[in-house]
Backbone and ligand atoms as CSV (ligand in chain L), in Angstrom:
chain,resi,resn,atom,element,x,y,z
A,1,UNK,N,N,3.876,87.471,50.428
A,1,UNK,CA,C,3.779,86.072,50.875
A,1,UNK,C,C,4.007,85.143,49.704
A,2,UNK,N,N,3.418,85.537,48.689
A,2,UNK,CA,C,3.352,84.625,47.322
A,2,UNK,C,C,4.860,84.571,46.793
A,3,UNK,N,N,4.796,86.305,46.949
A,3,UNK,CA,C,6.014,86.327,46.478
A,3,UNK,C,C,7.585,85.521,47.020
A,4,UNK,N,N,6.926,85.960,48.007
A,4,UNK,CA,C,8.408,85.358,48.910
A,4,UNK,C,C,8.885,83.956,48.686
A,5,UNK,N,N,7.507,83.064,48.460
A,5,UNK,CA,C,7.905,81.816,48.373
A,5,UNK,C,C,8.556,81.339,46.717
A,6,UNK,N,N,7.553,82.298,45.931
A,6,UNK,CA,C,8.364,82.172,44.766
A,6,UNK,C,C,9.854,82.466,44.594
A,7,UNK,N,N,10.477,83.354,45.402
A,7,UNK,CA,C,11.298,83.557,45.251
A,7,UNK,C,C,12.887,82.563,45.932
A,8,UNK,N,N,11.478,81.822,46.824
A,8,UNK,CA,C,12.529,81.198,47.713
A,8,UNK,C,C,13.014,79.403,46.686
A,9,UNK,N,N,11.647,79.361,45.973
A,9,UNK,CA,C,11.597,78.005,44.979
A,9,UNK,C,C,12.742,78.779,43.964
A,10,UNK,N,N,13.122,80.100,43.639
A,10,UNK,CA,C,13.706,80.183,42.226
A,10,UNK,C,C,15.194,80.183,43.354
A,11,UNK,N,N,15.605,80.568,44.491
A,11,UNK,CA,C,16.893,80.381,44.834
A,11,UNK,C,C,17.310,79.285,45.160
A,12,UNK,N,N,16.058,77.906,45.176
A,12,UNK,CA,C,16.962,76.351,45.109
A,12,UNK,C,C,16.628,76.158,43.604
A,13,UNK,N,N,16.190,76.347,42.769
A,13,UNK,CA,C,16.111,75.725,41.458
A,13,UNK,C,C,17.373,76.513,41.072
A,14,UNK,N,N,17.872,77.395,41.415
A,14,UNK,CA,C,19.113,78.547,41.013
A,14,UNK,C,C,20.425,77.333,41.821
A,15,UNK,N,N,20.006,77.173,43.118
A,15,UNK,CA,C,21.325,76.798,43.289
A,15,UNK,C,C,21.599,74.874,42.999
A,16,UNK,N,N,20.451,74.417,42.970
A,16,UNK,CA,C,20.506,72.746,42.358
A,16,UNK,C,C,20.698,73.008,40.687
A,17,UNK,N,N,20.537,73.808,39.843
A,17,UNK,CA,C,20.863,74.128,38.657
A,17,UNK,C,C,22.545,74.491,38.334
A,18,UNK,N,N,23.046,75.252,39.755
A,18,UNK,CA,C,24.458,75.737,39.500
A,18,UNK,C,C,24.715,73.796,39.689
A,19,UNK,N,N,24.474,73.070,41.030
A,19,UNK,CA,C,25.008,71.770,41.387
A,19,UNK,C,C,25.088,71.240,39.975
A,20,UNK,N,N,24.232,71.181,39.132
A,20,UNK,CA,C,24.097,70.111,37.937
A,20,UNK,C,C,25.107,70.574,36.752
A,21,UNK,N,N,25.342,71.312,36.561
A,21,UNK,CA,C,25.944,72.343,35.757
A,21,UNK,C,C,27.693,72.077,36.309
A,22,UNK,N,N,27.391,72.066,37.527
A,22,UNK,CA,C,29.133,72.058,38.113
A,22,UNK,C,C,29.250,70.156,37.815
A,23,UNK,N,N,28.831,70.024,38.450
A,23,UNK,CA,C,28.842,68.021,38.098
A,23,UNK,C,C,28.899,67.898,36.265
A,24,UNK,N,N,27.937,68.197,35.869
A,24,UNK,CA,C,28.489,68.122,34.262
A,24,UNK,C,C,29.507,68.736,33.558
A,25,UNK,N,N,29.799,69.667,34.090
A,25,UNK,CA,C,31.192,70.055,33.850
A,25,UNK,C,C,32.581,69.542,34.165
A,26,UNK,N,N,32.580,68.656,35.146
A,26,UNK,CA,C,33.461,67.972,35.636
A,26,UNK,C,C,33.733,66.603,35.042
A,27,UNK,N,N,32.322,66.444,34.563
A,27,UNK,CA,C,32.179,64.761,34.062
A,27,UNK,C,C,32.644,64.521,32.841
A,28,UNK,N,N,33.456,63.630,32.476
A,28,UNK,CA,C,33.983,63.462,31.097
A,28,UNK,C,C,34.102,61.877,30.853
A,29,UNK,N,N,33.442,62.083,29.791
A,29,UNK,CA,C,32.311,60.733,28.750
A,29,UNK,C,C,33.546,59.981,28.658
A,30,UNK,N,N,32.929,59.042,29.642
A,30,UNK,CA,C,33.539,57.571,29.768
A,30,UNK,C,C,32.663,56.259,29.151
A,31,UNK,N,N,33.654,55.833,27.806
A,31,UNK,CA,C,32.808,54.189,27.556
A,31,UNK,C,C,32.669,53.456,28.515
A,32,UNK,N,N,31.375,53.391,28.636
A,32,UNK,CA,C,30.513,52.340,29.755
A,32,UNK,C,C,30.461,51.119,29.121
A,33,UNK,N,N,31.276,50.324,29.139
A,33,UNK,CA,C,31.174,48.352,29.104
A,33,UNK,C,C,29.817,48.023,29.193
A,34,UNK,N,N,29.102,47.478,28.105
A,34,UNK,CA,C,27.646,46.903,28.045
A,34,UNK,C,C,27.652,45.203,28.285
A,35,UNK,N,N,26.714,44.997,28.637
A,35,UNK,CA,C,26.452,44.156,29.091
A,35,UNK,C,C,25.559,43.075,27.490
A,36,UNK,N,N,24.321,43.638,26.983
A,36,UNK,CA,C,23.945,42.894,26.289
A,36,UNK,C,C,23.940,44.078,24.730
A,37,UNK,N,N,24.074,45.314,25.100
A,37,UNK,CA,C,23.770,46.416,24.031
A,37,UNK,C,C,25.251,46.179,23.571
A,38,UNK,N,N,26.328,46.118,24.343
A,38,UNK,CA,C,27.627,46.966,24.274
A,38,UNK,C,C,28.121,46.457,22.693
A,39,UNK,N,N,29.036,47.031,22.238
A,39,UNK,CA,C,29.326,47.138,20.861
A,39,UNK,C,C,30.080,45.517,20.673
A,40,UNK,N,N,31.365,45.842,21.411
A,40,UNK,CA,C,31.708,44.316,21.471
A,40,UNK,C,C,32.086,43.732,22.196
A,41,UNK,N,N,30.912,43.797,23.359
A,41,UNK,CA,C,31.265,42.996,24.472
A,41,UNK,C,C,29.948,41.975,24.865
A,42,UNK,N,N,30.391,40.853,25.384
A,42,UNK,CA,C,28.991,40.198,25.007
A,42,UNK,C,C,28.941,38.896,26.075
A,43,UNK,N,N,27.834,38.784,26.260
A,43,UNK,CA,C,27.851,37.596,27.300
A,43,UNK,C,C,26.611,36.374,25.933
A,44,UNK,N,N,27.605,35.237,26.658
A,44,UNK,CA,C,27.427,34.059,25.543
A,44,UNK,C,C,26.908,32.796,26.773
A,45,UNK,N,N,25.548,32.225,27.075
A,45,UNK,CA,C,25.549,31.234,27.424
A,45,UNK,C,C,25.062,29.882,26.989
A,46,UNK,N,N,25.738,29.332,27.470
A,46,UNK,CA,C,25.689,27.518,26.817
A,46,UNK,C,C,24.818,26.697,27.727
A,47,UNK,N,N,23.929,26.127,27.277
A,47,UNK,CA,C,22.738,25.804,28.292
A,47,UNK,C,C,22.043,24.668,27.719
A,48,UNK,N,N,21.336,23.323,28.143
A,48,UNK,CA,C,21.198,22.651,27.466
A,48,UNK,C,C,21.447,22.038,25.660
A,49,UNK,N,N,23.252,22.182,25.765
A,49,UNK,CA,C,23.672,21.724,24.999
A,49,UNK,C,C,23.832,22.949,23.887
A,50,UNK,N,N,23.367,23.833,24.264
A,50,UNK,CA,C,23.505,24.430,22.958
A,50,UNK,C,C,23.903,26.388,23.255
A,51,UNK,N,N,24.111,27.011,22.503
A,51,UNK,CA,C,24.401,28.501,22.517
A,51,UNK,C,C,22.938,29.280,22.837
A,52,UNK,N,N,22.949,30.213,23.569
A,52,UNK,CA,C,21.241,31.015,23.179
A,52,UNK,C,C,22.085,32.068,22.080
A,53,UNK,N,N,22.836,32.051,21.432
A,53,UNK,CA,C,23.093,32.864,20.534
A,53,UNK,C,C,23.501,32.099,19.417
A,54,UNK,N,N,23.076,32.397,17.999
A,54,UNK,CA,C,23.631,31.905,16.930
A,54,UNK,C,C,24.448,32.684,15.954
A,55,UNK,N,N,24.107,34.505,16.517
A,55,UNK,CA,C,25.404,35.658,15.694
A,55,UNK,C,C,25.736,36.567,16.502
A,56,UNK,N,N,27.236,36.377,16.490
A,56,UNK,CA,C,27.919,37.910,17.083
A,56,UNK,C,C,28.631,38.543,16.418
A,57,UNK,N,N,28.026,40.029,16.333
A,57,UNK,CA,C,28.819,40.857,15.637
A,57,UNK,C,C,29.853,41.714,16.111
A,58,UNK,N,N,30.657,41.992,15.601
A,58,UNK,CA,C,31.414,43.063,16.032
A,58,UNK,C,C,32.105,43.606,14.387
A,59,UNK,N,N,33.061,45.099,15.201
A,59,UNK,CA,C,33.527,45.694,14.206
A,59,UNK,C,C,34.831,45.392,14.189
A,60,UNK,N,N,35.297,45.623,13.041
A,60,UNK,CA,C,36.358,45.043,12.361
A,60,UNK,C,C,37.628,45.384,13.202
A,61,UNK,N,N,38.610,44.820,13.607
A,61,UNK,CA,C,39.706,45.088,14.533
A,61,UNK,C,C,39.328,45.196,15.721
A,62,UNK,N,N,38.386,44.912,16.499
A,62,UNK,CA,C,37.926,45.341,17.923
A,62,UNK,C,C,38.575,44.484,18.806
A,63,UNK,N,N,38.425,44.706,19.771
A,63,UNK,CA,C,38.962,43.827,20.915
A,63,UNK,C,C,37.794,43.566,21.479
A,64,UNK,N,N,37.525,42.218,21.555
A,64,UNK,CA,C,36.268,41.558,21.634
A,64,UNK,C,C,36.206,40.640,22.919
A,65,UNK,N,N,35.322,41.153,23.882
A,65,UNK,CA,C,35.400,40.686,25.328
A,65,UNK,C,C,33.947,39.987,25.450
A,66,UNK,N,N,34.203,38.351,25.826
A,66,UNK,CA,C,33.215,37.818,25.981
A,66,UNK,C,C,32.756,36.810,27.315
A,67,UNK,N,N,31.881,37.215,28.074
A,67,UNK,CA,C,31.963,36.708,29.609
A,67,UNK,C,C,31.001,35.139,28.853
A,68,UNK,N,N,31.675,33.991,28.874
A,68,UNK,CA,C,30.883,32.626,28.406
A,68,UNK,C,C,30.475,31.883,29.895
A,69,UNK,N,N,29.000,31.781,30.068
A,69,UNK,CA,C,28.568,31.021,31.047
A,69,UNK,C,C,28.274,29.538,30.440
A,70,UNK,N,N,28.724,28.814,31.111
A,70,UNK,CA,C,28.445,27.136,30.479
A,70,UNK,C,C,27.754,26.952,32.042
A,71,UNK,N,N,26.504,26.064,31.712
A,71,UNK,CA,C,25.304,26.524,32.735
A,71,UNK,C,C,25.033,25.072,32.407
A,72,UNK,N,N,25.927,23.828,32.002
A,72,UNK,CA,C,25.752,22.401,31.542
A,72,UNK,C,C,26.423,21.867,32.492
A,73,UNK,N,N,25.990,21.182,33.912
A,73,UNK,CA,C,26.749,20.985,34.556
A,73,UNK,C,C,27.385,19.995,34.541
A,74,UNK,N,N,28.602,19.649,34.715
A,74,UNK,CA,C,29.794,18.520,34.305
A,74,UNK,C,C,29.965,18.405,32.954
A,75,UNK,N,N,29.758,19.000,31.643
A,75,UNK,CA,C,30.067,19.276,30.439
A,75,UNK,C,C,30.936,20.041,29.922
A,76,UNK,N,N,31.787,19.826,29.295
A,76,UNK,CA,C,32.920,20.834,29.003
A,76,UNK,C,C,32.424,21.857,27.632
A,77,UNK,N,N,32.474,22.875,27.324
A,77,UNK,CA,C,32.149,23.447,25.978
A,77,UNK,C,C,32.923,24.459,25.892
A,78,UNK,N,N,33.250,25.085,24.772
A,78,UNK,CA,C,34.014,26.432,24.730
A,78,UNK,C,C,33.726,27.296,23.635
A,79,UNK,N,N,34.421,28.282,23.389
A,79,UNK,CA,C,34.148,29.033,22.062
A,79,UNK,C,C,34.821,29.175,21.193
A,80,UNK,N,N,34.965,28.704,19.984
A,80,UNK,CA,C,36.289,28.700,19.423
A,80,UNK,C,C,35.590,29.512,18.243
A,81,UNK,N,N,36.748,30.245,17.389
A,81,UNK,CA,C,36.602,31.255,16.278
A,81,UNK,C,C,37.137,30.821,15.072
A,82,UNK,N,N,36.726,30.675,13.612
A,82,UNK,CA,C,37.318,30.453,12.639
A,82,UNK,C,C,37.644,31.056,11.650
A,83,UNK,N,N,38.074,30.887,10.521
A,83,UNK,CA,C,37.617,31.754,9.205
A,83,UNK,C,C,36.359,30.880,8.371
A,84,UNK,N,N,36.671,30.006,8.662
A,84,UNK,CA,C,35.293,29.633,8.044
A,84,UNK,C,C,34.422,27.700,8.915
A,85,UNK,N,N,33.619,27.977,8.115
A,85,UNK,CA,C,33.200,26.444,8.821
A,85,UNK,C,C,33.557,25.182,8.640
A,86,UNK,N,N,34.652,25.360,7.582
A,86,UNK,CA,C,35.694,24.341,7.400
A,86,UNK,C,C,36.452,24.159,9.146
A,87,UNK,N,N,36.365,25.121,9.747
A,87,UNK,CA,C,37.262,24.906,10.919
A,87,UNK,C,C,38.628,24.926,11.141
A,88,UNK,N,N,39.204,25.381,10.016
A,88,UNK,CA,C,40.643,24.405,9.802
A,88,UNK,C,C,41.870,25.939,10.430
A,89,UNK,N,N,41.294,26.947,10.104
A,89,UNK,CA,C,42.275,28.507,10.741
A,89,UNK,C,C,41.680,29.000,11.342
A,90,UNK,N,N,41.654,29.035,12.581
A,90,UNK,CA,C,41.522,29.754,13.635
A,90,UNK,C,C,41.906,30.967,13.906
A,91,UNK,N,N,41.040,31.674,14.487
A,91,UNK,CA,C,40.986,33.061,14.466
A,91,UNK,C,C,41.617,33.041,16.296
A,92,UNK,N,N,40.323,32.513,17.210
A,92,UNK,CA,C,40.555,32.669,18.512
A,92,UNK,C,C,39.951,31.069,19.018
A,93,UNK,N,N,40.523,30.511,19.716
A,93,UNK,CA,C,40.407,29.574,20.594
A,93,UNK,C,C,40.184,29.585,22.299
A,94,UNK,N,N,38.907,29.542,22.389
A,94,UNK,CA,C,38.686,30.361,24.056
A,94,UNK,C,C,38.722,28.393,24.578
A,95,UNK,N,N,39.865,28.711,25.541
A,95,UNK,CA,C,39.889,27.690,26.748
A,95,UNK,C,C,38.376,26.663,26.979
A,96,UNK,N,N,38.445,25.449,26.997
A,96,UNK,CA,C,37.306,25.100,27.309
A,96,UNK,C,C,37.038,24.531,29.042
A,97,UNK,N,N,35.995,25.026,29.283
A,97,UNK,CA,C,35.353,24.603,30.812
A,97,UNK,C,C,34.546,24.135,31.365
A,98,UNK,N,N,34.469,23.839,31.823
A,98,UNK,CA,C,33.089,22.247,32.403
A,98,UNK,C,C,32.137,22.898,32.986
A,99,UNK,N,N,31.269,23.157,32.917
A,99,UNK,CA,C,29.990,23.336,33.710
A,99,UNK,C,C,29.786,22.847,35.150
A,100,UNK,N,N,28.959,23.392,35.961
A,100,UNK,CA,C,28.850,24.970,35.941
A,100,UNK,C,C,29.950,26.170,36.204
A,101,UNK,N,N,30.517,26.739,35.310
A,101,UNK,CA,C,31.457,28.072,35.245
A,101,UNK,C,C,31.278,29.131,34.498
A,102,UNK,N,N,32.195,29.649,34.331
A,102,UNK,CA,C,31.956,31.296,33.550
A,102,UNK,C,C,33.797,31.712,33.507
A,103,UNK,N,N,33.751,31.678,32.248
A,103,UNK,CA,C,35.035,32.312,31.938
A,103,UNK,C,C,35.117,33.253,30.797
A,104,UNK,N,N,36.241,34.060,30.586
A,104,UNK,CA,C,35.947,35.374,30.140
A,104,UNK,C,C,36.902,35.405,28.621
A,105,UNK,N,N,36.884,35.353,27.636
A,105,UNK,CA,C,37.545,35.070,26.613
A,105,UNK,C,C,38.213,36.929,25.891
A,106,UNK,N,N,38.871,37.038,25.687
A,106,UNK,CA,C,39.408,38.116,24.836
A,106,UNK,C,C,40.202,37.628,23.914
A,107,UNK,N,N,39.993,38.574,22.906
A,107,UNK,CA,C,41.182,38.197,21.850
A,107,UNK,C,C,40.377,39.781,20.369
A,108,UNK,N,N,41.565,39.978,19.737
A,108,UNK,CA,C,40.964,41.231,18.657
A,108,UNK,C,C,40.076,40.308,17.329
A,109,UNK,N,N,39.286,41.019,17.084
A,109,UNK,CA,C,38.670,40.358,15.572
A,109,UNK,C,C,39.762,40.582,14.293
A,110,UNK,N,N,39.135,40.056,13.301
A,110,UNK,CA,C,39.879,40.126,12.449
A,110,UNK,C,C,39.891,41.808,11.489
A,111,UNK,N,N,41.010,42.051,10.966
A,111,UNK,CA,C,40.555,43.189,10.552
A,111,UNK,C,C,39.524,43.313,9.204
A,112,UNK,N,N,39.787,42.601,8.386
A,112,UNK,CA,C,38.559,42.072,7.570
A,112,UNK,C,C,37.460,41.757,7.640
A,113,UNK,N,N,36.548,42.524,6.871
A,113,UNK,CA,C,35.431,42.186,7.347
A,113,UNK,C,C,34.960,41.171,6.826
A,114,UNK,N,N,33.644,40.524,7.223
A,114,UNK,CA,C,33.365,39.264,6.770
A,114,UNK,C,C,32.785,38.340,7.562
A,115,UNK,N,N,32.051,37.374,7.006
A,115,UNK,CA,C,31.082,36.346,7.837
A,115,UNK,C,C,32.047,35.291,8.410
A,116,UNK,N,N,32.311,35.225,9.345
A,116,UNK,CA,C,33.460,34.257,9.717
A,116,UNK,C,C,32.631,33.057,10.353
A,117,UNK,N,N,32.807,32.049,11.251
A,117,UNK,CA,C,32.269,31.274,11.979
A,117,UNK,C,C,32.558,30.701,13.690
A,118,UNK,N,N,31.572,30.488,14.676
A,118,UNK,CA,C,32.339,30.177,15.727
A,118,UNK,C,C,31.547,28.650,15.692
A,119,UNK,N,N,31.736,27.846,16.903
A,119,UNK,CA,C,31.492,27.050,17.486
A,119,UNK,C,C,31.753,26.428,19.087
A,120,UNK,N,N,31.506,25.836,19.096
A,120,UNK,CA,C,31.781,24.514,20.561
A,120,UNK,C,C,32.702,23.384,19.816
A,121,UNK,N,N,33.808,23.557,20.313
A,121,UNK,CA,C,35.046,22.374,19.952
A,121,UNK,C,C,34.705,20.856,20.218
A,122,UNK,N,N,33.794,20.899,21.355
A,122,UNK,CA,C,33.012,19.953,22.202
A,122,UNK,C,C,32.003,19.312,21.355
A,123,UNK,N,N,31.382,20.149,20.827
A,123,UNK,CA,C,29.965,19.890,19.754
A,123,UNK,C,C,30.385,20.173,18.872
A,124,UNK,N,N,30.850,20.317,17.826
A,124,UNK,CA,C,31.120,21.103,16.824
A,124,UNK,C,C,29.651,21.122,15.870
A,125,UNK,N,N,29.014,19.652,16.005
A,125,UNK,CA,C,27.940,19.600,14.947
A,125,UNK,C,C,26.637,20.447,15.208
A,126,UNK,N,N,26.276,20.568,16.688
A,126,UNK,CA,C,25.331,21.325,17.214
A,126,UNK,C,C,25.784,22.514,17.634
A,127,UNK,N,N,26.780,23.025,18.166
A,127,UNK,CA,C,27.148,24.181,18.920
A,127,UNK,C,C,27.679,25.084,17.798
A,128,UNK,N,N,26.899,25.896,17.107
A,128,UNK,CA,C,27.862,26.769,16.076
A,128,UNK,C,C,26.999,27.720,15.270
A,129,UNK,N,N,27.763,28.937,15.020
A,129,UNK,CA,C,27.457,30.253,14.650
A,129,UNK,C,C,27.874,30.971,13.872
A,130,UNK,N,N,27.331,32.410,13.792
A,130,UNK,CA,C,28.451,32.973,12.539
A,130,UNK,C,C,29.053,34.043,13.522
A,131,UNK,N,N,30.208,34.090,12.942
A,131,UNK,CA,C,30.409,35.606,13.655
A,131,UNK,C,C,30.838,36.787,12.452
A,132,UNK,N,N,30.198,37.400,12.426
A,132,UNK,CA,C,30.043,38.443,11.722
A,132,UNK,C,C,31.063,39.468,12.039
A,133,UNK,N,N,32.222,39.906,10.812
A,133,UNK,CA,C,32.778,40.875,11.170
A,133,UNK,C,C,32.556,42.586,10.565
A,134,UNK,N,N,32.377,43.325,10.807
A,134,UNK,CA,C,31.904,44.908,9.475
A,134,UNK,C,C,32.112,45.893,10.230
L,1,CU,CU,CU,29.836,22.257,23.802
């Protein structure tokens, strides 16, 4: 009786063990797009006037995907990229959009590493950050 049932628990742990085993074998490691962890992908929102972020990092040459919520309604703001806080060479220039929206900016980092700078084209004096490249 004891036995039987033991034996009957080791022929589903036997055959949900083959299931897991066949599924992991099949499965092949796909980069999963992060949301706030992801390496360089990043959500940026603009919200009473200002960034909730003041550094984004990424690694050097990446292709850098950034979902920007402007959550300022009837305000235009955007994200623009520099080499420095002079402002004057631009790295990336993300479209600017009025609140309330969400638009999605791409563009590669620089391959150099280095403390670069972003901002709000809109604000420039309040809206601005570093962006870190390494
Ligand atoms: Cu702005």
């Amino acid at each position: 009786m004891c036995y039987r049932r033991s034996f009957s628990v080791l022929i589903v742990l036997t055959i949900l063990l083959t299931l897991v085993a066949g599924c992991a074998a099949k499965t092949t490691p796909t980069p999963t797009p992060g949301t706030s962890t992801g390496g360089n992908t990043f959500t940026v929102t603009a919200s009473g006037m200002a960034f909730d972020t003041s550094t984004i990092t990424v690694s050097t040459g990446a292709h850098v995907m950034i979902t920007f919520h402007n959550n300022d309604s009837g305000v235009p703001h955007n994200m623009a990229f520099y080499t420095s806080s002079a402002a004057t060479t631009v790295i990336y220039q993300g479209a600017r959009t009025t609140g309330i929206s969400t638009v999605t900016y791409t563009f590669d980092a620089p391959t150099t590493p280095g403390t670069y700078f972003f901002r709000c084209d809109v604000h420039p004096n309040t809206m601005t950050g570093e962006f870190i490249v390494k």
